[in-house]
TORKOL-4160 file (C-alpha; in steps of 0.2 Angstrom, whole numbers, padded with zeros to 4 digits, m for minus):
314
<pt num="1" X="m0174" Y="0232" Z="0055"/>
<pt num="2" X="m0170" Y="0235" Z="0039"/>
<pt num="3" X="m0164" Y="0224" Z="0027"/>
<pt num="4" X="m0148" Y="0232" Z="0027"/>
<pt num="5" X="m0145" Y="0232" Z="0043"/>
<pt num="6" X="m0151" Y="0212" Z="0045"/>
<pt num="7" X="m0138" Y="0209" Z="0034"/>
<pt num="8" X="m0123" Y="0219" Z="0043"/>
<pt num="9" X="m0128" Y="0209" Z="0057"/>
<pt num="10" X="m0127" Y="0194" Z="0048"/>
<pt num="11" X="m0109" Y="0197" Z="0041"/>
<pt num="12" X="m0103" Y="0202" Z="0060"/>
<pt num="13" X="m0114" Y="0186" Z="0065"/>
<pt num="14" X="m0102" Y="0175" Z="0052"/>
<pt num="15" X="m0087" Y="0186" Z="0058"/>
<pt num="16" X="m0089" Y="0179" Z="0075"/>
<pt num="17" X="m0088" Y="0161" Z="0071"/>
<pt num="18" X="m0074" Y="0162" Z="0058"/>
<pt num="19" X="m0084" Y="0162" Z="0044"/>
<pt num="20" X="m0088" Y="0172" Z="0029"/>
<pt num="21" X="m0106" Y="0175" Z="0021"/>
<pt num="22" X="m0109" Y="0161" Z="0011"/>
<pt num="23" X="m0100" Y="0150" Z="0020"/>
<pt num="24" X="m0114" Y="0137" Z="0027"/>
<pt num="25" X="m0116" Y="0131" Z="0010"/>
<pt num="26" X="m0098" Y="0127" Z="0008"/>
<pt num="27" X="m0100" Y="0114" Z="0026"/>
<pt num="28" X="m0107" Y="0099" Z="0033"/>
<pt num="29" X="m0126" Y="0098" Z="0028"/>
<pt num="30" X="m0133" Y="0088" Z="0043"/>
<pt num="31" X="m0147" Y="0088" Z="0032"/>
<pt num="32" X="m0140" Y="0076" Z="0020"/>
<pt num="33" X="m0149" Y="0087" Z="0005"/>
<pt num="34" X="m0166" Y="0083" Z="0009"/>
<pt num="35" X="m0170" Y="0102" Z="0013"/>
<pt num="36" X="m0175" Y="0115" Z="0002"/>
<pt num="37" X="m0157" Y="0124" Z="0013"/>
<pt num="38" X="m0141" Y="0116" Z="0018"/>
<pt num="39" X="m0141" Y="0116" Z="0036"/>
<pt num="40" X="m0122" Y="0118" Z="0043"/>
<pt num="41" X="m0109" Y="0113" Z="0059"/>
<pt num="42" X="m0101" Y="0123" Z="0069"/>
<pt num="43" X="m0087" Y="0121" Z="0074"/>
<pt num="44" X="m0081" Y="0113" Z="0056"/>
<pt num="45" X="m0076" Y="0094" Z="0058"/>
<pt num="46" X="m0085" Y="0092" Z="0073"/>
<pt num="47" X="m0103" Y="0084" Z="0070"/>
<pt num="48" X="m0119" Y="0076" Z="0081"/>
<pt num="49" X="m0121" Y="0056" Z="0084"/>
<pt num="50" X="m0126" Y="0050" Z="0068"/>
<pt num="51" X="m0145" Y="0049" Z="0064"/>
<pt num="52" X="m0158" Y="0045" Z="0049"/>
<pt num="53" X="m0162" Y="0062" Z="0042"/>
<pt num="54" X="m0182" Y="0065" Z="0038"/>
<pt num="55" X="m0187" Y="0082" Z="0034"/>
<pt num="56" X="m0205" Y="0072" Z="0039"/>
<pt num="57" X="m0212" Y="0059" Z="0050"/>
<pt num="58" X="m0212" Y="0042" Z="0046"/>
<pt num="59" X="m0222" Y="0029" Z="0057"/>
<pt num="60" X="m0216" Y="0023" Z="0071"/>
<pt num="61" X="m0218" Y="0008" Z="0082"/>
<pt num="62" X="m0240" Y="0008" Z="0089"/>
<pt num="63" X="m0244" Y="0023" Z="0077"/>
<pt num="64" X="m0262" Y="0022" Z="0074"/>
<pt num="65" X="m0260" Y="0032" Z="0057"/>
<pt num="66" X="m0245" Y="0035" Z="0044"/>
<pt num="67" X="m0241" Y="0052" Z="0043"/>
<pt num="68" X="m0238" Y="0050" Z="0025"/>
<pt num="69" X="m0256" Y="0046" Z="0019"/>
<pt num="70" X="m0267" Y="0058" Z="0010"/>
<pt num="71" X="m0284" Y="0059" Z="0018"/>
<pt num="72" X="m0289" Y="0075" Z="0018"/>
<pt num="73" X="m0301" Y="0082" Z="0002"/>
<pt num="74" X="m0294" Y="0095" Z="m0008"/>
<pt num="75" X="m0302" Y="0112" Z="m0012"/>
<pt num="76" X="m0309" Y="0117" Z="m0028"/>
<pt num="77" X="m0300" Y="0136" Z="m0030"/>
<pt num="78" X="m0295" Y="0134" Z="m0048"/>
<pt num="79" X="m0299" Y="0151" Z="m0053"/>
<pt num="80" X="m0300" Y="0159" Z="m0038"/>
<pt num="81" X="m0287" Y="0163" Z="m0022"/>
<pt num="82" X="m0289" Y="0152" Z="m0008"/>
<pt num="83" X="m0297" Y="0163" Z="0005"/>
<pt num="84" X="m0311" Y="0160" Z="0020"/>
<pt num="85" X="m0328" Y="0158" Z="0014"/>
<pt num="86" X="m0325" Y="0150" Z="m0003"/>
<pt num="87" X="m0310" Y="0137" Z="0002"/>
<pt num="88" X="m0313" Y="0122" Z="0008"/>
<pt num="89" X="m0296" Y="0123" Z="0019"/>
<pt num="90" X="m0299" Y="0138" Z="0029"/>
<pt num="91" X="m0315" Y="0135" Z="0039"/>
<pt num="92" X="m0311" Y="0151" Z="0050"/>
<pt num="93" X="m0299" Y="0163" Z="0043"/>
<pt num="94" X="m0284" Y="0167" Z="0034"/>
<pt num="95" X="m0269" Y="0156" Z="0044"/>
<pt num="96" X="m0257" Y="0168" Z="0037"/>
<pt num="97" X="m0255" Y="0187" Z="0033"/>
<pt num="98" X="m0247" Y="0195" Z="0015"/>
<pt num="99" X="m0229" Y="0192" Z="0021"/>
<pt num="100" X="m0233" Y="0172" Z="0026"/>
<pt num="101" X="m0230" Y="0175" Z="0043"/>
<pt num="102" X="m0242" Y="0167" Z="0056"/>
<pt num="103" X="m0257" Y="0179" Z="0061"/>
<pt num="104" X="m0262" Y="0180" Z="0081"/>
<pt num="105" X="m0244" Y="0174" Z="0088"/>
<pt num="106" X="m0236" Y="0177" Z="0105"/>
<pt num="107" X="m0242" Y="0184" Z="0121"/>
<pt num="108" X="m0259" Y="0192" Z="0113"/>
<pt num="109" X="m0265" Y="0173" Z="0108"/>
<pt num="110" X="m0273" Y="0165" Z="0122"/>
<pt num="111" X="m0271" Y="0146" Z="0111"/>
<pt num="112" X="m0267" Y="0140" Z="0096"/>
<pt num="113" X="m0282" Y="0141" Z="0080"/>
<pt num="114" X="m0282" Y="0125" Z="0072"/>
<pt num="115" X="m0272" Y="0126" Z="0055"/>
<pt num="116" X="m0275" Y="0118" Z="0038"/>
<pt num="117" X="m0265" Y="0122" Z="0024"/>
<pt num="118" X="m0270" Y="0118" Z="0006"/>
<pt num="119" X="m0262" Y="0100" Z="0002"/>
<pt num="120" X="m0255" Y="0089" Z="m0011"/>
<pt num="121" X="m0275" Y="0085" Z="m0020"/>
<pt num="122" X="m0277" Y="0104" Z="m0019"/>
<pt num="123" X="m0278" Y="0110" Z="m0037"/>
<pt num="124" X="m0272" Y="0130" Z="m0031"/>
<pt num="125" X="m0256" Y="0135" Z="m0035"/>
<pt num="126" X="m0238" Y="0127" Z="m0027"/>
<pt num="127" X="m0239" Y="0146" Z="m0021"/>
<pt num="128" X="m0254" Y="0148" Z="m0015"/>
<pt num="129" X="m0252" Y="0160" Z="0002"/>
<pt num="130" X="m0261" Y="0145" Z="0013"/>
<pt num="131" X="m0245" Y="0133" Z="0009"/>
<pt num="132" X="m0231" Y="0139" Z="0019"/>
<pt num="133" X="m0225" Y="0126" Z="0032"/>
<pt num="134" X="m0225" Y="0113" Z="0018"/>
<pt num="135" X="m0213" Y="0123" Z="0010"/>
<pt num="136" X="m0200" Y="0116" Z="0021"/>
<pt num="137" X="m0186" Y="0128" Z="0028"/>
<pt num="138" X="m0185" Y="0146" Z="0021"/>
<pt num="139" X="m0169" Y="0153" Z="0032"/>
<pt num="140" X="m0151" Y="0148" Z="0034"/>
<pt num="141" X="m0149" Y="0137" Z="0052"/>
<pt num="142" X="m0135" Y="0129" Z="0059"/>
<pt num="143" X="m0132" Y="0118" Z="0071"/>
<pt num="144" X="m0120" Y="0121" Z="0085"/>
<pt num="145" X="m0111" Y="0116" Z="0100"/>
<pt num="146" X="m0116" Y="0123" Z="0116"/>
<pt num="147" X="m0107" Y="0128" Z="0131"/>
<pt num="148" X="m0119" Y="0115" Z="0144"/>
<pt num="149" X="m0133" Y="0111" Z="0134"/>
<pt num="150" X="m0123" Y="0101" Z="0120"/>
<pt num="151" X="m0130" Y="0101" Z="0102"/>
<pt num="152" X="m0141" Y="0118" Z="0100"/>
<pt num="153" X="m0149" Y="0126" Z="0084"/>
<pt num="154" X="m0146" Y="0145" Z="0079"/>
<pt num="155" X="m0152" Y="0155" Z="0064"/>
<pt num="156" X="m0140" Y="0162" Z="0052"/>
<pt num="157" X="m0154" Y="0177" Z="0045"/>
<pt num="158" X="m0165" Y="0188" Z="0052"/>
<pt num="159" X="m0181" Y="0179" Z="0056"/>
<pt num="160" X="m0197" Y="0191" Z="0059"/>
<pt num="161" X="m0210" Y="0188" Z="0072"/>
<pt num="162" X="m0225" Y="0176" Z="0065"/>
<pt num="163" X="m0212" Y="0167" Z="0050"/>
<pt num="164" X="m0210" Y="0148" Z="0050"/>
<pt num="165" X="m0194" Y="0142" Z="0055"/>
<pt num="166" X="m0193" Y="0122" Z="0054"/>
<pt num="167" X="m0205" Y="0106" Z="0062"/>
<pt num="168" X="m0202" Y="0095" Z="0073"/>
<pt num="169" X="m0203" Y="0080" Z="0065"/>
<pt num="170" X="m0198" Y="0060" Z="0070"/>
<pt num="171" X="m0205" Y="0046" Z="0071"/>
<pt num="172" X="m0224" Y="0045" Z="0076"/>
<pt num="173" X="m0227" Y="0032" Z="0090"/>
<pt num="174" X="m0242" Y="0025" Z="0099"/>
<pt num="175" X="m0241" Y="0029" Z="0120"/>
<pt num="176" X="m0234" Y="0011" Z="0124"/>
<pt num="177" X="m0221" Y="0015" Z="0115"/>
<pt num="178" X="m0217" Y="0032" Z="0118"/>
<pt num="179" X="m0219" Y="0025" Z="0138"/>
<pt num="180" X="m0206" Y="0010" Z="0136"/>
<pt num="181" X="m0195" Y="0023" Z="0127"/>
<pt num="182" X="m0194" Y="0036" Z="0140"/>
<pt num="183" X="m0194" Y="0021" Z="0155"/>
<pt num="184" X="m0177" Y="0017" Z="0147"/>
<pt num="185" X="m0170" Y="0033" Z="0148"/>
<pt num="186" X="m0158" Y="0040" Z="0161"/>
<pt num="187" X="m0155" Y="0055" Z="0167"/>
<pt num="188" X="m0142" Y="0058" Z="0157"/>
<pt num="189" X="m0149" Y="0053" Z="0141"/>
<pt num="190" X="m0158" Y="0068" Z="0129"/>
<pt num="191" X="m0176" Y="0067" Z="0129"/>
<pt num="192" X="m0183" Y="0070" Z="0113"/>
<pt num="193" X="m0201" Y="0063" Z="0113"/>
<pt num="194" X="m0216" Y="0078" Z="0113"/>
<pt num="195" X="m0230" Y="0073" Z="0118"/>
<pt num="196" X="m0244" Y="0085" Z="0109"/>
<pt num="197" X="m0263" Y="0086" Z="0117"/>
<pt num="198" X="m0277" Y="0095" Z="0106"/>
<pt num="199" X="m0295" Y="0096" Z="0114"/>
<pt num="200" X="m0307" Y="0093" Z="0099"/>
<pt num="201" X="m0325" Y="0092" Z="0099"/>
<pt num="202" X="m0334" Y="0083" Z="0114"/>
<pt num="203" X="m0322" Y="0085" Z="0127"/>
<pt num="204" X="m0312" Y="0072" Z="0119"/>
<pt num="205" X="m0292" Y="0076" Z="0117"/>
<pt num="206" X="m0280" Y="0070" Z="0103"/>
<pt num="207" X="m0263" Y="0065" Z="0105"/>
<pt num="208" X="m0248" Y="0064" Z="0096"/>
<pt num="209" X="m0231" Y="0058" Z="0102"/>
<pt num="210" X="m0215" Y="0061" Z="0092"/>
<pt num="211" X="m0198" Y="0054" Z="0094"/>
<pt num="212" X="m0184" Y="0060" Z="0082"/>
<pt num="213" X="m0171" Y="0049" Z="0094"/>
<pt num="214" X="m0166" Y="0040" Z="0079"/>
<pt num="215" X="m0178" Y="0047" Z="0064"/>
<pt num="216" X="m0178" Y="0066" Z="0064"/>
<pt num="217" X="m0176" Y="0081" Z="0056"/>
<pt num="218" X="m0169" Y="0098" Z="0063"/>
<pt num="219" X="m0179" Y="0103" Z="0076"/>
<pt num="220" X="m0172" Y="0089" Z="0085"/>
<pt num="221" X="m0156" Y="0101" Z="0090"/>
<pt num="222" X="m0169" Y="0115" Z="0097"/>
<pt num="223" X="m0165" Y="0117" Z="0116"/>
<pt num="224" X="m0178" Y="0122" Z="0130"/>
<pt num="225" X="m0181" Y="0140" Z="0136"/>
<pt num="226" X="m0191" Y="0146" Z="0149"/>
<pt num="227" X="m0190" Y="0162" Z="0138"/>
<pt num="228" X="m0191" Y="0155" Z="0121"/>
<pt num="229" X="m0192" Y="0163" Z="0104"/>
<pt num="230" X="m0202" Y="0151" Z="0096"/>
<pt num="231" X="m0219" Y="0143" Z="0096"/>
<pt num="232" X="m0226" Y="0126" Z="0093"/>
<pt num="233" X="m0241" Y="0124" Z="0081"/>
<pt num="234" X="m0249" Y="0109" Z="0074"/>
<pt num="235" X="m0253" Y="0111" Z="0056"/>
<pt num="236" X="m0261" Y="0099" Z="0045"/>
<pt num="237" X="m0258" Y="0097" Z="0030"/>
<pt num="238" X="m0262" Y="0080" Z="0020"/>
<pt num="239" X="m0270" Y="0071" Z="0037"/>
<pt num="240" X="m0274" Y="0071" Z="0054"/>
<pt num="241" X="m0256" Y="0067" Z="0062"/>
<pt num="242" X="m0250" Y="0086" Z="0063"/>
<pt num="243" X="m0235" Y="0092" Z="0057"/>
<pt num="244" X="m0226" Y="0101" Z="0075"/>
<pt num="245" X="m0224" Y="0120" Z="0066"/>
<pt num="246" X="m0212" Y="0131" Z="0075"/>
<pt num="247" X="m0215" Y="0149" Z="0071"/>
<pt num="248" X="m0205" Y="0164" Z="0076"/>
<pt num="249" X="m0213" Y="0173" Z="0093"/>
<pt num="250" X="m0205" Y="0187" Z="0092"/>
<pt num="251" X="m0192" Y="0194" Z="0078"/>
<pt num="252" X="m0175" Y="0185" Z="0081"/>
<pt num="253" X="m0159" Y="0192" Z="0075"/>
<pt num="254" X="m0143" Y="0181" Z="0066"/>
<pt num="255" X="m0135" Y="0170" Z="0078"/>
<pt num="256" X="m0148" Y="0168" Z="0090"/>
<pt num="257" X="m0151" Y="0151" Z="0096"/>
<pt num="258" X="m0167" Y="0145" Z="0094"/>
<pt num="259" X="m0176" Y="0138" Z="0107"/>
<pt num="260" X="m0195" Y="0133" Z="0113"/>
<pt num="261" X="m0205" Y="0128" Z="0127"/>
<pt num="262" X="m0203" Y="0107" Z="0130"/>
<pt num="263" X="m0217" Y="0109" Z="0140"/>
<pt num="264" X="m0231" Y="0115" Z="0125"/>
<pt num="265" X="m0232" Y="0132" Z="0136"/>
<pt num="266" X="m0228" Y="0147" Z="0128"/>
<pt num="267" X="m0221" Y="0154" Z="0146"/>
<pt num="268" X="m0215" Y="0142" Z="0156"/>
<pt num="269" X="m0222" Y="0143" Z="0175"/>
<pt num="270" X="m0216" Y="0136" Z="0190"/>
<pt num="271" X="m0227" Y="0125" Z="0201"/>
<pt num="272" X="m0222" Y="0113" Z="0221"/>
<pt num="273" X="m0220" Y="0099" Z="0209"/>
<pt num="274" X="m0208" Y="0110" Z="0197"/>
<pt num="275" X="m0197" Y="0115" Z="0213"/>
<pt num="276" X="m0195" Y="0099" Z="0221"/>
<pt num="277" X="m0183" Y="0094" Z="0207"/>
<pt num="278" X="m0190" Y="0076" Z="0207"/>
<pt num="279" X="m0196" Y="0065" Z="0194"/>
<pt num="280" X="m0205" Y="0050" Z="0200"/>
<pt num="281" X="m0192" Y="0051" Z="0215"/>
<pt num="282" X="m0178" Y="0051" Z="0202"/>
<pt num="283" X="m0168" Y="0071" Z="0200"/>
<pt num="284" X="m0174" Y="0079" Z="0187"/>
<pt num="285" X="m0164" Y="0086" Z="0172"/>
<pt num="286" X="m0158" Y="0104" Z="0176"/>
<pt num="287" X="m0161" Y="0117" Z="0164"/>
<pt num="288" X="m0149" Y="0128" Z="0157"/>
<pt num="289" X="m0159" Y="0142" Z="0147"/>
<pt num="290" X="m0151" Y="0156" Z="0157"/>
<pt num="291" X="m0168" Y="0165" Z="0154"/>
<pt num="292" X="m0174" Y="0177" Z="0172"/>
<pt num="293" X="m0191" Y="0167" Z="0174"/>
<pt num="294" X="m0179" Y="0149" Z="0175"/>
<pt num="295" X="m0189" Y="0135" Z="0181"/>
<pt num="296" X="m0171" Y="0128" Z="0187"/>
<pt num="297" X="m0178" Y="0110" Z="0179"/>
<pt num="298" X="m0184" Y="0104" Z="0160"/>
<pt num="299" X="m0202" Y="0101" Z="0159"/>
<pt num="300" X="m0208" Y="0082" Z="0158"/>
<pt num="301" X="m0224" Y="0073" Z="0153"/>
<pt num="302" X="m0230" Y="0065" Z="0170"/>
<pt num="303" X="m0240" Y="0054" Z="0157"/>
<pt num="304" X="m0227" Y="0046" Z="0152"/>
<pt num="305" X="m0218" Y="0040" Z="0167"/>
<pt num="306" X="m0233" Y="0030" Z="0173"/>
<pt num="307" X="m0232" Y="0011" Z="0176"/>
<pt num="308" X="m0230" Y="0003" Z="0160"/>
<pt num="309" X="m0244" Y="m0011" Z="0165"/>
<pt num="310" X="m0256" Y="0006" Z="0162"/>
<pt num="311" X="m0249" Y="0005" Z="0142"/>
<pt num="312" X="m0253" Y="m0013" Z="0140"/>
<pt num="313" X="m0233" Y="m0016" Z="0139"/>
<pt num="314" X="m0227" Y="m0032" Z="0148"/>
């Protein structure tokens, strides 16, 4: 699409919900300022619960590391670009192509390569093509009501396949934590807590579970899709504890709600245990993507809804 036409799209997009280009700016920023973009409501006056604002994770209750904490070397590019062979931070190839989108993303990646941008003891450039997610938002998003799924997120610009849209970030919470949490939760309560698996060396697998309940950022508005239009990727950046990177699947036009899979796949698929609609013998959560390959019910983490003795929680 040209940019032209991207932006016609945009003007009928902000037509449609009474605005005029521009406008976002002018309303509610759920962000507080703490974006590199104002992040508007719609419809105007109307707003979320109330919630802290953190464009990144803080630590949470039984988190074994802080996000916050700078372990990671830096490379020595001072003369030269960053590129694979000579820096230290891309141990396999280029994470990103000439436009900053994501390289090897959608249906044609079979899994996720491990990404490492350049971080904050890195003496490259504040542009260097290997720091994109750190950037923080790039693209005009606003949060809105839906008609059965309540809060949702949507994109206000064109958004090309491969770009980085926004993290998922909250608080970072050890597994008796994250277990007590969703044990307290009803079926009528949102569920906001991921729980992200990577299979390292040895057969050993890392976890990470993220709650932005009460500490988040703006990808705690993104709804599930069986069909979704964006992909999780963990990136790291200053440490281990990944930031939860969602990049554009496919190209995604204004308006479009954005959405991902809560259950880390790509596609969601369907399973006995799916159709059953049970969750531990309790009904579980309908979905309401509208997308053809509907699983009928949210994902959930069986992990999690083990007994809490398992957690070491009395």
């Amino acid at each position: 699409m040209s940019a032209e036409a991207a932006e016609k799209v945009a003007s009928e997009v902000m037509a449609t919900f009474g605005e005029e280009p521009g406008a976002a700016t002018e309303q509610l920023d759920v962000t507080c300022g703490l974006e590199n973009l104002p992040v508007s409501v719609w419809p105007p006056g109307a707003g979320p619960a109330p919630f802290q604002y953190s464009p990144d994770h803080v630590t949470g209750p039984g988190a074994d590391t802080d996000p916050s904490q700078i372990t990671f070397p830096g490379c020595v590019c001072v003369r030269t670009p960053c590129l694979p062979g000579t820096c230290s931070c891309l141990l396999h190839d280029k994470n990103y192509d000439d436009t900053l989108c994501l390289r090897d993303i959608g249906l044609e990646a079979k899994y996720a390569q491990p990404v490492f941008e350049c971080n904050a003891l890195c003496p490259c450039s504040p542009r260097c093509p290997n720091r994109v997610v750190q950037r923080g938002l790039q693209a005009h998003l606003q949060v809105f009501r839906t008609d059965r799924k309540g809060w949702g997120l949507r994109t206000l610009d064109l958004i090309p396949k491969g770009r980085f849209v926004c993290e998922y970030a909250g608080e970072v919470l050890g597994l008796s934590e994250a277990q007590r949490r969703i044990h307290s939760q009803t079926i009528h309560d949102p569920n906001y807590i991921i729980a992200v698996r990577e299979h390292v060396c040895n057969g050993q697998v890392m976890e990470t579970f993220v709650d932005p309940t009460y500490i988040g950022n703006v990808g705690r508005f993104l709804n599930h899709s069986c069909e979704p239009n964006l992909l999780m990727v963990p990136v790291r950046v200053d440490s281990m504890v990944p930031k939860l990177a969602l990049f554009a699947a496919r190209d995604i036009l204004p308006g479009e709600e954005l959405s991902y899979d809560y259950s880390g796949r790509f596609l969601n698929l369907t399973d006995a245990e799916d159709q059953e609609g049970l969750e531990h013998g309790k009904p579980r959560k309908p979905c309401y993507c509208g997308a053809k390959s509907c699983a009928a019910f949210l994902p959930y983490n069986s992990s999690l809804y083990g007994p809490l003795e398992e957690a070491g929680v009395s």
